[in-house]
N, C-alpha and C positions, 0 to 999 in steps of 0.2 A: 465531441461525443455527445448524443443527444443522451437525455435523463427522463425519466418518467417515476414520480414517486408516487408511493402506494401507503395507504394501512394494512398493517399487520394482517387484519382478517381479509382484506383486497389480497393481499399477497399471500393467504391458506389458498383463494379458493381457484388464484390462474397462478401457481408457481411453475407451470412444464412450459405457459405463455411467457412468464415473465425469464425462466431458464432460455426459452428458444429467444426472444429478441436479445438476449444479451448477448447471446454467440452469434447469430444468422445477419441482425440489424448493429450490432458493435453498440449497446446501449446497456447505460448504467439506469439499474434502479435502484431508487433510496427506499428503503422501507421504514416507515416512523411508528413512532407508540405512543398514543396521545398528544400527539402532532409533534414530537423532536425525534430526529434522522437518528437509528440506532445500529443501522446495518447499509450497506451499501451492495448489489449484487452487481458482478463487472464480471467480462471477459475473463477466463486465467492468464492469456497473454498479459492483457492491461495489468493485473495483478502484480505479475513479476517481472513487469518493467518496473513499477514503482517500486515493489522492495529492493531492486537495483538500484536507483535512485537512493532508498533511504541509505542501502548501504554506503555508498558511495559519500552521501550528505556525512553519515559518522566517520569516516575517515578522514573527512577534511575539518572538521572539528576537530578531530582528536592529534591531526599533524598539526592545527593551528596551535595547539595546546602545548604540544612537546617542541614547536619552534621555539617558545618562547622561554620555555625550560631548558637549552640546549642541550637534549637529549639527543641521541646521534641517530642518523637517518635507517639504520640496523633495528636500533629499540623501536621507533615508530612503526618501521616494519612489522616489527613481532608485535606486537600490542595493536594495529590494527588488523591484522591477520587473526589474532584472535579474537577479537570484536566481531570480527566476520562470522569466524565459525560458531558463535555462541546462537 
């Protein structure tokens, strides 16, 4: 995915530009604030692939956690099913 980063005030003055390439061109921009990345503008797809991802990432922490506690595959269940919905 190509990236193009902007200042804050770059990014007041083309945000309907900087909205259209993110959808039409599939491009992230980072917007900074005094030169450190504060915001990132992405696709809504690209968005909710990675909180799928993140989701995904907590639940295998959290089975890694209750393998080692021999907690039964039922409680893992439920305790990452609610991790999910939080």
């Amino acid at each position: 995915m190509q990236s193009t980063i902007v200042t804050v005030a770059e990014g007041k003055k083309s945000f309907s530009r900087l909205i259209h390439n993110a959808i039409e061109k599939k491009e992230e921009v980072i917007v900074t604030k005094r030169g450190k990345p504060v915001v990132v503008i992405v696709p809504y797809e690209e968005y909710r692939h990675s909180k799928r991802v993140e989701g995904y990432r907590k639940i295998m922490e959290a089975r890694a956690v209750f393998s080692k506690t021999r907690i039964s595959a039922e409680e893992i269940y439920k305790e990452s099913k609610r991790q999910l919905e939080e």
